[in-house]
Each structure stands twice: as structure tokens, then as C-alpha cells.
C-alpha positions in Angstrom: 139.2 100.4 42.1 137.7 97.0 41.6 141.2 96.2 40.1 142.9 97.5 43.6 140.4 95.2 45.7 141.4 92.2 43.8 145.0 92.8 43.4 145.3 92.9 47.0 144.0 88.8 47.4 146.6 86.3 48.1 146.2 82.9 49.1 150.0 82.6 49.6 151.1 81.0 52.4 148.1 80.9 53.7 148.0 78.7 56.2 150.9 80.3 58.0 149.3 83.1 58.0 146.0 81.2 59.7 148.6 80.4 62.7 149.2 83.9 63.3 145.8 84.7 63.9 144.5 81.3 65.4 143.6 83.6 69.0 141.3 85.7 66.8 139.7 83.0 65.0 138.7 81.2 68.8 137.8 84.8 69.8 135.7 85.6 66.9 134.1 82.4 67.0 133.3 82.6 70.7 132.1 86.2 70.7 130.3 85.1 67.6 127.9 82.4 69.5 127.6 85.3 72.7 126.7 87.7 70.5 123.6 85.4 68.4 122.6 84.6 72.1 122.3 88.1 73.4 121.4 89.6 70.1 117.7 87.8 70.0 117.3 89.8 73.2 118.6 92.9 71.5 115.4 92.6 69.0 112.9 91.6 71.3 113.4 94.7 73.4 114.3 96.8 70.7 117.4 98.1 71.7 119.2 97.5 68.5 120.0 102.0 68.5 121.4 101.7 72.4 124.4 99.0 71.1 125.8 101.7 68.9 125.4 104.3 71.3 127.0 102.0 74.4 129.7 101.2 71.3 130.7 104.7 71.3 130.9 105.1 74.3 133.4 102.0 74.3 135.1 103.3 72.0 135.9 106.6 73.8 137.3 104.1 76.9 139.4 102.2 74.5 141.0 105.4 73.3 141.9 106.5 76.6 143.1 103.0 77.6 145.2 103.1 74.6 146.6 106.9 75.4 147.8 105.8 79.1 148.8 102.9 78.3 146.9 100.4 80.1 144.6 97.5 78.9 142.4 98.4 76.1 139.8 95.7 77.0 139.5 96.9 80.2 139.1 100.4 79.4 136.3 99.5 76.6 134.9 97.7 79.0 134.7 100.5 81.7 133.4 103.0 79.1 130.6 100.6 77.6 129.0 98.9 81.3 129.0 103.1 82.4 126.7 104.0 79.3 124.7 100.8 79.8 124.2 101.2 83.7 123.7 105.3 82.6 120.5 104.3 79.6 119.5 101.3 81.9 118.3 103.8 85.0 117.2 106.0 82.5 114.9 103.8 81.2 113.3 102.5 84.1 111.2 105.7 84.0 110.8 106.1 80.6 111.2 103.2 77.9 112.0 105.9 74.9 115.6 105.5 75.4 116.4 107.0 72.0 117.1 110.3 72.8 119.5 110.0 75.9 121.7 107.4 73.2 121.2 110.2 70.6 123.0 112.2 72.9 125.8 109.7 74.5 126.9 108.5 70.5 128.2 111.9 69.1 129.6 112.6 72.8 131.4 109.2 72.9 132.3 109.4 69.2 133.4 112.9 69.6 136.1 111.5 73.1 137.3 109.0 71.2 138.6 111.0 68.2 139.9 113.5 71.2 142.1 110.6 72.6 143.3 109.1 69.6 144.3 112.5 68.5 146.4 112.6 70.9 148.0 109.2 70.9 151.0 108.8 69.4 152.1 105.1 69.2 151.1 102.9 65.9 148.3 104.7 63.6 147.3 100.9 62.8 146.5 100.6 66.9 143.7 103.7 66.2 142.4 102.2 62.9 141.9 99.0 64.8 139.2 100.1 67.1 137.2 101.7 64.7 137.1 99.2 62.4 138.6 95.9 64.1 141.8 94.1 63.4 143.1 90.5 63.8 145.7 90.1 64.4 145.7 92.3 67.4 144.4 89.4 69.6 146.9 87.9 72.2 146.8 84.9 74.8 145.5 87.1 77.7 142.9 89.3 75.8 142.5 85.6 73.8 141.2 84.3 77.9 139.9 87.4 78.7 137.2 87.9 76.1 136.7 84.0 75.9 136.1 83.7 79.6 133.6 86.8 79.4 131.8 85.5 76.6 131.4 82.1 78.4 130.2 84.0 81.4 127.8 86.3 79.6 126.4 83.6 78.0 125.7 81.4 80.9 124.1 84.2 82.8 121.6 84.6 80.1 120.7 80.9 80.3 120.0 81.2 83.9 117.9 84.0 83.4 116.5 82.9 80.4 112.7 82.3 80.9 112.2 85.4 82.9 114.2 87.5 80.5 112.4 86.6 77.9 108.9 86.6 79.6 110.2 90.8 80.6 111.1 91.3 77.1 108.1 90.1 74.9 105.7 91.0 77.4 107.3 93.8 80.6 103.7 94.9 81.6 101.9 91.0 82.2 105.7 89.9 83.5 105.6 92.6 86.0 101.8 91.6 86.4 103.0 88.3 87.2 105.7 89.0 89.9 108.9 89.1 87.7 111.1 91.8 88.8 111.3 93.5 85.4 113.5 97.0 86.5 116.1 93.9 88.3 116.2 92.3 85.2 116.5 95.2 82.8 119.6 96.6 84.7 121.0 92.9 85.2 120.9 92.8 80.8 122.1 96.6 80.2 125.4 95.5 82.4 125.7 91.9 80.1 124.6 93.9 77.2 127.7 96.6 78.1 130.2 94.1 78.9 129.5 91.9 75.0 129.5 95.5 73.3 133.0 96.0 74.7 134.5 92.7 73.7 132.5 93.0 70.1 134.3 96.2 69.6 137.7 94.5 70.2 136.7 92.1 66.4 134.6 93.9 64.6 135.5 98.2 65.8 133.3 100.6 67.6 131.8 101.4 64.7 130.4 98.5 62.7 129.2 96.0 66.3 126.2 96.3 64.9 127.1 93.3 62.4 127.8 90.9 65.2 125.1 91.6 67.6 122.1 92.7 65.6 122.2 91.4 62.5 122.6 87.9 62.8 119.4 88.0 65.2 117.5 90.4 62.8 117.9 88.1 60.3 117.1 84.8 62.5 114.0 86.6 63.4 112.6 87.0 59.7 112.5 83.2 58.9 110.9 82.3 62.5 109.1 83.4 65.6 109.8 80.3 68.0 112.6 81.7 70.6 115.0 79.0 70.6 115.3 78.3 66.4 115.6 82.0 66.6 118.9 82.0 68.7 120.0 79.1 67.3 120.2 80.5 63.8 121.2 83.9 65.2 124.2 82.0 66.6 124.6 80.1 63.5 125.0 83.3 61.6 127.0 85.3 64.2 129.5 82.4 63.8 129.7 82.4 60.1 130.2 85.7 59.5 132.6 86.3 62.3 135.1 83.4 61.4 134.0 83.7 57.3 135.4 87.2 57.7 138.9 86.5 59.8 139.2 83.6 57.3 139.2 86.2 54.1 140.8 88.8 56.0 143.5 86.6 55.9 143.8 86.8 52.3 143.8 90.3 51.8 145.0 93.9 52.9 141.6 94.7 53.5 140.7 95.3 57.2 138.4 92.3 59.1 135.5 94.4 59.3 134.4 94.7 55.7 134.4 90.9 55.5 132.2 90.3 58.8 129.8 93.0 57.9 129.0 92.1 54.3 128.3 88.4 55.2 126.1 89.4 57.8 124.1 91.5 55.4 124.3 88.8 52.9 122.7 86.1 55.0 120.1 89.3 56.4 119.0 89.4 52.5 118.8 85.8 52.0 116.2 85.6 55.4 114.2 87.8 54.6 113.7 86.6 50.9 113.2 83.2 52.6 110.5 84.9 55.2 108.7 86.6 52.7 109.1 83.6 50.3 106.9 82.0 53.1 104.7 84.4 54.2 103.2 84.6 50.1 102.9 80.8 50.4 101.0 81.2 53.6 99.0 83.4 52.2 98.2 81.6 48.9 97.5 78.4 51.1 95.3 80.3 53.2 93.5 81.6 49.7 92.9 78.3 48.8 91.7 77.1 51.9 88.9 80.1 52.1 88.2 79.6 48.3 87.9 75.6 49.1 85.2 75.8 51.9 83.2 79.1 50.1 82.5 76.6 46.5 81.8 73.6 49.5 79.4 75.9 51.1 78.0 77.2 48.2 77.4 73.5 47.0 75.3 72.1 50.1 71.7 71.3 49.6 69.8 75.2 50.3 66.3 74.4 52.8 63.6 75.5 50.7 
């Protein structure tokens, strides 16, 4: 086995090979820095379970796009903003939304398999949107999923200090006059639209890499908000362009790659967090010890 995985590297011709998939490396990297931006919001409001389940769901569009023959992107993208807008009106009367995405994953996973069943073009074109492919990326999908990501992005930053206020806090921010429900529908829809183009890199199955781990991992080395998406991004961009780049190289499909560098940088943050938390701790030890032998020391009144 490890002899098969090795055998099938090849730095030949390379760089030729890097101009074929130049559109996925600008899409990766692109959906890369959406996807460390809307991931920190992901963890704050602890919806990491509802991107699978919209993922599914995506996936079960794409399938169907891909069996009519019409746009795949669009299709994902039909089936993933339904299961968000479906979870998000859920949720505005009860905040457990775990069971109603236990419920849509096997039923999305279940349509998809249903669809490609059927499908009888290219077996690679079904592979691809389980488990991501790139060189599958052309100039239209290249400015469609660019344009959305830019888009995405730039809503979040508008809505920014509210967001954030609704997801640390949704009780005081509706306290304080911030239209919470508004604002919870308004991120299910952005948070439906990224899972869609994610899927398109990465597959239905394994999104998880590029919008939760790079933000669950940000989050173990700091609490301040905007180092946090700022090194989310960081790592969203490394391991989506680190993995195209040694896809390149190999036979091996682009997912593999993405995923283990995400959880590779995951394990290196939280050594590093707990690293700082013991030396926290040990400060904190020595401070106490400091001022109890000070205290002890002073002159008693008789």
C-alpha cells in the first residue's frame, strides 16, 4: 500500500501540469479566504453539524444538475440555500437544530446516490462531487464561484459587528435591539451559498476541512475575533492551495491533500493552545506562591 501511494508521485512536467489547473488554484484560494471568514462564525454559533447536513443536501442538487444536464453549481447551489433557509426557520423556534440536520443528511445523502445512480456520462464526473476534483474547474464556474466568494465575503463585513454581537451573545443582542432572527436567516442563506461552492473543491463529503477546521483550529491559539479570522483564513488558504499543489503530483484525488493539512495545522494549534494555557497556569502559580511567602513575611501586630 504505502508502496502504491508513493509510486503514484511525479513531479514530471510539473509545471505544465500547474497550467492546467491554474482556475482551480484562484478558486481554491479564493474560496479558501471565504471560507476562514465565514468559518469563525460557523464556531461561534456552533453550527459546525448543520454544514454537513446543508452539504448533503448540496450534494443531492449537484447530482440532479449533473443527471439533466444543466449547471452543477447552480444546482448545488439550489439544493444547499433550500436546506439552509429549511434549518434557519427551524431554528428561530428552537436553537437545537441537530435533529432536523440528523434527518436532512441521510435524506440528502441517500438523493444524491439515487441521481448519480442513474447518470450515465463520466464515472470521474460522480467521484468528483463526493470527493472534489481539479481540474474540473472552467472560466465560467472559475467567475462564478470567485464572484460569489467576493460577495459572501463582503456581506459578512458589512454585517460584521452585529453578527458577531448575535452570535457570541443572541439573548443581550436581542436585548439590545439587534434583529437576531434577520440576521440568523441572512447567515443560513450566505452559509448555504459557501457550502455549495466548497463542495465544488473539496466534495459533499469532506467541506468540513475548508470551513470548520481552519477556524476550529484558529480558535484554540486565540479568543480575540479578528486574529481568529485572520488565522482561520491563513489556514483555509494553505490547505486549499497546499492540496491542489500536491494533487498535482499524484493520482490521488484533491481531497485527501486538503483534508490532512487542515488536520495537521488543527494538531499543531491546539498543542500550541495548550502549550500556553500550562504556561499560564504555571505563571499564575508563581504569582499566587509569590505574594502568599510576601504575606507571610510582613511584620504580624502583636
Amino acid at each position: 500500500m504505502i508502496e502504491t501511494l508513493t509510486g503514484s508521485f511525479s513531479t514530471e512536467g510539473y509545471w505544465e501540469l500547474f497550467s492546467l489547473v491554474q482556475n482551480s488554484v484562484i478558486t481554491a484560494a479564493v474560496l479558501g479566504l471565504m471560507g476562514g471568514l465565514i468559518g469563525v462564525f460557523i464556531m461561534l454559533r456552533r453550527t459546525a453539524l448543520v454544514v454537513h447536513g446543508i452539504a448533503e443536501i448540496s450534494f443531492a442538487g449537484a447530482a440532479l444538475a449533473l443527471l439533466v444536464g444543466v449547471d452543477v453549481v447552480a444546482g448545488s447551489a439550489a439544493g444547499a440555500v433550500a436546506a439552509a433557509v429549511l434549518i434557519g426557520v427551524l431554528s428561530l423556534k428552537d436553537r437545537d437544530t441537530s435533529a432536523v440536520t440528523g434527518v436532512l443528511m441521510p435524506f440528502g445523502l441517500g438523493l444524491g446516490i439515487l441521481f448519480l445512480s442513474l447518470y450515465q456520462g463520466r464515472s470521474a464526473n460522480k467521484f468528483g462531487l463526493l470527493t472534489g476534483q481539479i481540474v474540473g474547474v472552467d472560466d465560467i464556474q472559475t467567475q462564478t464561484l470567485v464572484t460569489g466568494a467576493v460577495l459572501i465575503s463582503i456581506v459578512l463585513l458589512l454585517i460584521w459587528r452585529p453578527l458577531m454581537f448575535a452570535s457570541v451573545d443572541p439573548q443581550l443582542a436581542r436585548a439590545r435591539g439587534v434583529r437576531v432572527n434577520l440576521l440568523s436567516m441572512v447567515f443560513m442563506v450566505l452559509l448555504g451559498v459557501a457550502v455549495a461552492m466548497s463542495v465544488q473543491v473539496v466534495g459533499a463529503l469532506l467541506v468540513l476541512a475548508l470551513l470548520v477546521v481552519p477556524a476550529a483550529a484558529a480558535l484554540k491559539v486565540t479568543v480575540r475575533p479578528y486574529l481568529a479570522v485572520l488565522l482561520s483564513m491563513g489556514f483555509a488558504l494553505v490547505s486549499s492551495v497546499g492540496g491542489i499543489m500536491l494533487a498535482i503530483t499524484g493520482t490521488v484525488p484533491i481531497s485527501p491533500y486538503i483534508t490532512t493539512i487542515s488536520f495537521l495545522i488543527y494538531v499543531v494549534c491546539v498543542l500550541i493552545g495548550r502549550g500556553g494555557r500550562i504556561r499560564r497556569k504555571r505563571a499564575s502559580a508563581a504569582l499566587t506562591a509569590e505574594s502568599a511567602s510576601g504575606a507571610a513575611a510582613l511584620p504580624r501586630n502583636p
